[in-house]
Backbone as CSV, one residue per row, in Angstrom:
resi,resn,N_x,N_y,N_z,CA_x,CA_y,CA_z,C_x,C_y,C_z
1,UNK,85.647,-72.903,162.748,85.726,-73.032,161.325,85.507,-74.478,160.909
2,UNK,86.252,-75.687,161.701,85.803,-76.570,161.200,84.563,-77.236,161.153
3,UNK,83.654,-76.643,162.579,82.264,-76.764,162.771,81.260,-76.455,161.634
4,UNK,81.607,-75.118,160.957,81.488,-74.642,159.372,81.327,-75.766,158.512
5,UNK,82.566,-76.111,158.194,82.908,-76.516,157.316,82.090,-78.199,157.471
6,UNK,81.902,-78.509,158.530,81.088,-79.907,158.862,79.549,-79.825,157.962
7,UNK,79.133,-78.799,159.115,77.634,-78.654,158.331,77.711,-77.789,156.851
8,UNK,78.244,-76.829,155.836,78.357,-76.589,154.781,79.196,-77.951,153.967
9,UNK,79.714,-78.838,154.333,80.471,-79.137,153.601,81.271,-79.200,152.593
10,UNK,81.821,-78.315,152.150,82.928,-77.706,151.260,84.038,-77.102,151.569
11,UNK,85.053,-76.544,151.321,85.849,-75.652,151.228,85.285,-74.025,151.242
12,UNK,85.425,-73.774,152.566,85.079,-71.732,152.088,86.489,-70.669,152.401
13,UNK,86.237,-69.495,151.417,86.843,-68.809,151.244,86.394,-67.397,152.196
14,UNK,87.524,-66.398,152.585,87.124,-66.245,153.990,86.571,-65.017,153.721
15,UNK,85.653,-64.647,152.628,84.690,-63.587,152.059,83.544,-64.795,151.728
16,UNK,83.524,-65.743,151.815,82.568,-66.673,152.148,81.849,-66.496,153.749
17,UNK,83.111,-66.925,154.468,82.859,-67.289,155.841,82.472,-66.217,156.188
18,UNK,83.293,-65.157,156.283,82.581,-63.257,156.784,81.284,-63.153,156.380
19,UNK,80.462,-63.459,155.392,79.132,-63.172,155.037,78.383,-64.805,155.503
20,UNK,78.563,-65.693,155.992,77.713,-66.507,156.639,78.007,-66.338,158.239
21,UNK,79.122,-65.925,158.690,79.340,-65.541,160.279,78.774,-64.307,160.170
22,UNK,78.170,-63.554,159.666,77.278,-62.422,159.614,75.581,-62.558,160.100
23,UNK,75.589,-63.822,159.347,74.116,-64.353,159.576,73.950,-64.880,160.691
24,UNK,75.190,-65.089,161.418,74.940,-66.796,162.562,74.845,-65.996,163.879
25,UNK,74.080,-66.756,165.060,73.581,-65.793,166.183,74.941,-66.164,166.614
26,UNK,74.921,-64.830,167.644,76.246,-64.675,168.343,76.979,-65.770,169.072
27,UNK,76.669,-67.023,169.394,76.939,-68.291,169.831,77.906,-69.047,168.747
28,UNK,76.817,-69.111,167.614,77.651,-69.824,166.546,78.831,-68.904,165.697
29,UNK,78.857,-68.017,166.104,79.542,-66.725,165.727,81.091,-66.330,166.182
30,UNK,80.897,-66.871,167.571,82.003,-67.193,168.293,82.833,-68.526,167.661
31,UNK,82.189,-69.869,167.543,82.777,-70.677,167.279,83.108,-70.667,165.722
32,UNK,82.281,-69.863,165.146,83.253,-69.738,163.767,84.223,-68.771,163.747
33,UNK,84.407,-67.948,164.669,85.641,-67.185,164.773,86.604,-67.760,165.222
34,UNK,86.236,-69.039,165.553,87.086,-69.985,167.291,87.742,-69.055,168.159
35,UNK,86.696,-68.125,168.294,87.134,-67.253,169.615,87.438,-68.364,170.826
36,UNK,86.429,-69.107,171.307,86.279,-69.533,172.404,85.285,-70.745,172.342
37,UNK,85.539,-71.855,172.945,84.949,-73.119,172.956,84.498,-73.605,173.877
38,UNK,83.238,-73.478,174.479,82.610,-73.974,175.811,81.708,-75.339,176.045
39,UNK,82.859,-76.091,176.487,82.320,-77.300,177.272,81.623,-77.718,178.233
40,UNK,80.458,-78.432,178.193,79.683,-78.864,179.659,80.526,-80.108,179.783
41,UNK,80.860,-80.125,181.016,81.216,-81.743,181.692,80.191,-82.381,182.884
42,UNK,79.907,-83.548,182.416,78.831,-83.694,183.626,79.664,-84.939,184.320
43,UNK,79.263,-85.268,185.148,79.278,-86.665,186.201,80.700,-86.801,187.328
44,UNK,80.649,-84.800,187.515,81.791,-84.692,188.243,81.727,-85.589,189.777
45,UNK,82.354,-85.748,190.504,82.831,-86.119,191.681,82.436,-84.620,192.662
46,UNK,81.827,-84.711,193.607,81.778,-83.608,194.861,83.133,-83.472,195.225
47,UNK,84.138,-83.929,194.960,85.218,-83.350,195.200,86.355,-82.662,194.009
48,UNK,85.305,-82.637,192.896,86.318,-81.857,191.721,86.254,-80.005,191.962
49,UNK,87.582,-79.787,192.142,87.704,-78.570,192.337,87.784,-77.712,190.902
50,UNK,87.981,-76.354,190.939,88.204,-75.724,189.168,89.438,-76.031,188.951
51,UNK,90.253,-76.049,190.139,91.633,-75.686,189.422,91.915,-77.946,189.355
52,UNK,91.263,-78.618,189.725,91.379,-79.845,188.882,90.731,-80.148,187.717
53,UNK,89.451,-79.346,187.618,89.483,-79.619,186.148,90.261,-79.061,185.141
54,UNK,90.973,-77.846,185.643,91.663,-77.300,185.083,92.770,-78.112,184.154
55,UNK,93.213,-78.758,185.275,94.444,-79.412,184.959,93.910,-80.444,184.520
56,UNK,93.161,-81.413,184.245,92.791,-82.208,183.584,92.432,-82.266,182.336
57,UNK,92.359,-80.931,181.697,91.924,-80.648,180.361,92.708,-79.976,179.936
58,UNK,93.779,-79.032,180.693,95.031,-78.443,180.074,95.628,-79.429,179.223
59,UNK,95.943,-80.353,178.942,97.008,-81.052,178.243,96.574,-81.325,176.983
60,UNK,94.603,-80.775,176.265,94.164,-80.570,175.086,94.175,-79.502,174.655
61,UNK,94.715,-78.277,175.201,94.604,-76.892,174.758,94.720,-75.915,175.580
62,UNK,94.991,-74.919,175.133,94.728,-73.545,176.075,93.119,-73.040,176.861
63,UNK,93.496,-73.685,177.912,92.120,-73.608,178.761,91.627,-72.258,179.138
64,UNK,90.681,-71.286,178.601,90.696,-70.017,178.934,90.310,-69.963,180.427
65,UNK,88.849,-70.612,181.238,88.173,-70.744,181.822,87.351,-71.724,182.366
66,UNK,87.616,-72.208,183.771,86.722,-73.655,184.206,85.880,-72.593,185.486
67,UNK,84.841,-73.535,185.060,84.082,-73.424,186.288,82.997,-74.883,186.541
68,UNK,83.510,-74.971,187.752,82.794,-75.534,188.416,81.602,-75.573,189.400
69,UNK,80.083,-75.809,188.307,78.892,-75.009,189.321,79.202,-75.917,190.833
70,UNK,78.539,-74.672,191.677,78.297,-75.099,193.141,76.910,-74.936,194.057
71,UNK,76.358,-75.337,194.611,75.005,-75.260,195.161,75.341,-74.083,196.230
72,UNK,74.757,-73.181,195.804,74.452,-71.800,197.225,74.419,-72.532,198.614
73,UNK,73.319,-73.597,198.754,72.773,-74.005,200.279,74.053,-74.425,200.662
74,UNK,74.442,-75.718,200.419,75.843,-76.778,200.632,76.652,-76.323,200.158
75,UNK,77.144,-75.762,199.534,78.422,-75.244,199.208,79.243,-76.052,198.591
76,UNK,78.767,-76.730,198.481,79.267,-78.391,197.383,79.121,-78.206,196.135
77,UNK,80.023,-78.763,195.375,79.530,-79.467,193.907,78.399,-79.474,193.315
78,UNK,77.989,-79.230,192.167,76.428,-79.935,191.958,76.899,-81.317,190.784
79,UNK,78.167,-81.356,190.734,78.539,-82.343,189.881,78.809,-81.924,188.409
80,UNK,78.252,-81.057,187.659,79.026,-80.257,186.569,79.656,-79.300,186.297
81,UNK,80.153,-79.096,185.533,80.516,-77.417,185.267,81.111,-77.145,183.865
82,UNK,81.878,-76.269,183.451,82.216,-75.846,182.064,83.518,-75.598,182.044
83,UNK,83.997,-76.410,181.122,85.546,-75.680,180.155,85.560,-75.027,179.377
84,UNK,86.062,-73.576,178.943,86.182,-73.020,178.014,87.593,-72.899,177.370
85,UNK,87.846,-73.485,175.823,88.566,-73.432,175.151,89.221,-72.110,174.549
86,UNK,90.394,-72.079,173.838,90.762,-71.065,173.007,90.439,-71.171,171.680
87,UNK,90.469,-72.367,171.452,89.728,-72.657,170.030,88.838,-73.844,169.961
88,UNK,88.378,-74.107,168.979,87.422,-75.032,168.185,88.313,-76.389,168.399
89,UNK,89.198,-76.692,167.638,89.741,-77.827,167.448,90.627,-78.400,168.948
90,UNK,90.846,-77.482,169.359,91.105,-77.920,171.012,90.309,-78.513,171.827
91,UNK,88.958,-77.935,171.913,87.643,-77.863,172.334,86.984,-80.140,171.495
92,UNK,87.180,-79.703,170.231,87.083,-81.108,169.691,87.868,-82.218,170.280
93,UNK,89.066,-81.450,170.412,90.519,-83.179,170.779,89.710,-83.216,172.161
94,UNK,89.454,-82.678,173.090,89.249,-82.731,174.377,87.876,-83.519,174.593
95,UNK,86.878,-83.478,173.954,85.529,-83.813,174.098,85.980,-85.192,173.310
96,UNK,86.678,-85.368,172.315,87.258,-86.657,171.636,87.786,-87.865,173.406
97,UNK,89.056,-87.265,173.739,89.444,-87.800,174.460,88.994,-87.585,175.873
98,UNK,88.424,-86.970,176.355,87.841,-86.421,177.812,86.463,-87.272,178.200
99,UNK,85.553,-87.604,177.341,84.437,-88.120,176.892,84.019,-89.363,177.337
100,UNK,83.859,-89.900,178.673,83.589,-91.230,179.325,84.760,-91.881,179.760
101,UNK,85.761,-90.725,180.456,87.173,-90.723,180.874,86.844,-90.988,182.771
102,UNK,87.555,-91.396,183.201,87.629,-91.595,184.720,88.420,-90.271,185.231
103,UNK,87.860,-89.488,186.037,87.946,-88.543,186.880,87.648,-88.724,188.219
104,UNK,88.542,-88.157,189.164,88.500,-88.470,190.284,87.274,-88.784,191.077
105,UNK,87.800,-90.798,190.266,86.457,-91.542,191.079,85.468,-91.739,190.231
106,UNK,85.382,-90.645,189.140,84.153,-90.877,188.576,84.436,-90.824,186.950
107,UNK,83.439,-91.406,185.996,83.083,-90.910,184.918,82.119,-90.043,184.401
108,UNK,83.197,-89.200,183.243,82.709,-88.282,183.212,82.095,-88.030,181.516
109,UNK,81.499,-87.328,181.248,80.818,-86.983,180.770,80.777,-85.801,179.823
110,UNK,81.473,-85.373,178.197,81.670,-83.799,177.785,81.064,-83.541,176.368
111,UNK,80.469,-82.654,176.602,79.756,-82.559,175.083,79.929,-80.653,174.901
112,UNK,79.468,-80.611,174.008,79.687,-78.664,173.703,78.289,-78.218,174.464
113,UNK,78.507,-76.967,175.459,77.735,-76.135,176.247,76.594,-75.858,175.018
114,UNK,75.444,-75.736,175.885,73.989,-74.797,174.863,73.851,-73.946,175.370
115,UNK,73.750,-72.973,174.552,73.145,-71.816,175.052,72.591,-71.099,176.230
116,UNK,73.401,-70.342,177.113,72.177,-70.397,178.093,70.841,-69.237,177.660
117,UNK,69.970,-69.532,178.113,68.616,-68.417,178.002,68.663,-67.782,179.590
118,UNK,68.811,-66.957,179.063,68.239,-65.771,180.189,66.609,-64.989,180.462
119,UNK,66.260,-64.978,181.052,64.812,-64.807,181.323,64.791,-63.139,182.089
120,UNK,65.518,-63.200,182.683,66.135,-61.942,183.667,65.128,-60.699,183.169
121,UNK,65.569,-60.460,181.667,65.185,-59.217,180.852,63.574,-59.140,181.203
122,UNK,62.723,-59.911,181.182,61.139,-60.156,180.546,61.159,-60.439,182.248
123,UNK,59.249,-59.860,181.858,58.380,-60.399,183.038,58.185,-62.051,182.547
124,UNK,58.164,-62.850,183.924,57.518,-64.649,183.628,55.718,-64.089,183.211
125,UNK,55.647,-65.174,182.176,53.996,-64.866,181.624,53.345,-65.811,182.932
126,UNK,52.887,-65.384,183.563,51.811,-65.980,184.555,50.146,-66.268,184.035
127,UNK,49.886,-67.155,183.968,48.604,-67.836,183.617,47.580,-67.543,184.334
128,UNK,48.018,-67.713,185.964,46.589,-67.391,186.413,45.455,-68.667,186.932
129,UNK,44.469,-68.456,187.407,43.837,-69.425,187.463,42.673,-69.634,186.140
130,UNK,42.060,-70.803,186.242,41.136,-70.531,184.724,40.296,-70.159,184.829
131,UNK,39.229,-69.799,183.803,38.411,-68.923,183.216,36.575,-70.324,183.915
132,UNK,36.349,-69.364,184.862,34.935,-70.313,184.873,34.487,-70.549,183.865
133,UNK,33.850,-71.585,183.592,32.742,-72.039,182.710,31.476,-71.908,182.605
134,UNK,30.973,-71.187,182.238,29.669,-70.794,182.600,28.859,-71.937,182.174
135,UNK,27.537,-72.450,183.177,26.452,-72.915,182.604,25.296,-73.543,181.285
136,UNK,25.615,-71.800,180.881,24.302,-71.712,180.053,24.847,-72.323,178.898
């Protein structure tokens, strides 16, 4: 809601908000419900586990969900991963204060998750090689 209220700038009324969270793709839809608030953190340490980021960001909010990506081959770290909030303004204090913070060993790095795209559904458009040029 307050994300709303940033880019509209005004005061809305919540037969306002219901008919513009109507319009908004399901991403921004969430965060105007403040269902849930998903953080990328980058410039982890190979040794940050989930349940330390966990605890490192618990003390801004109700942490629904951390994950910490890991490389299939090595089984290591790839150095980022995601916090997910319970709300919006939790999600804000945390990226406020979390935000070029020292983490074990390292600085780190938090801004709000994008979207992921999924490709899964669709064939990849393959190009092919090009079209000779003829001569004449």
């Amino acid at each position: 809601m307050a994300a709303l209220r940033k880019i509209i700038g005004r005061n809305l009324t919540s037969s306002t908000t219901t008919r513009i969270c109507s319009l908004m793709p399901p991403t921004l839809f969430m965060s105007c419900r403040s269902i849930a608030s998903k953080l990328f953190v980058g410039g982890l340490s190979f040794y940050t586990t989930d349940e330390g980021l966990s605890e490192a960001f618990s003390q801004y909010g109700q942490v629904v969900e951390v994950k910490v990506v890991m490389d299939r081959v090595s089984d290591r770290s790839k150095g980022f991963g995601f916090v997910t909030f319970a709300s919006e303004d939790e999600a804000e204090k945390a990226v406020a204060q979390m935000n070029g913070k020292n983490l074990n060993g390292r600085v780190i790095f938090v801004d709000y998750a994008k979207l992921k795209t999924s490709y899964s559904d669709e064939m990849p458009i393959a190009r092919g090689p090009p079209e000779p040029i003829s001569d004449s």
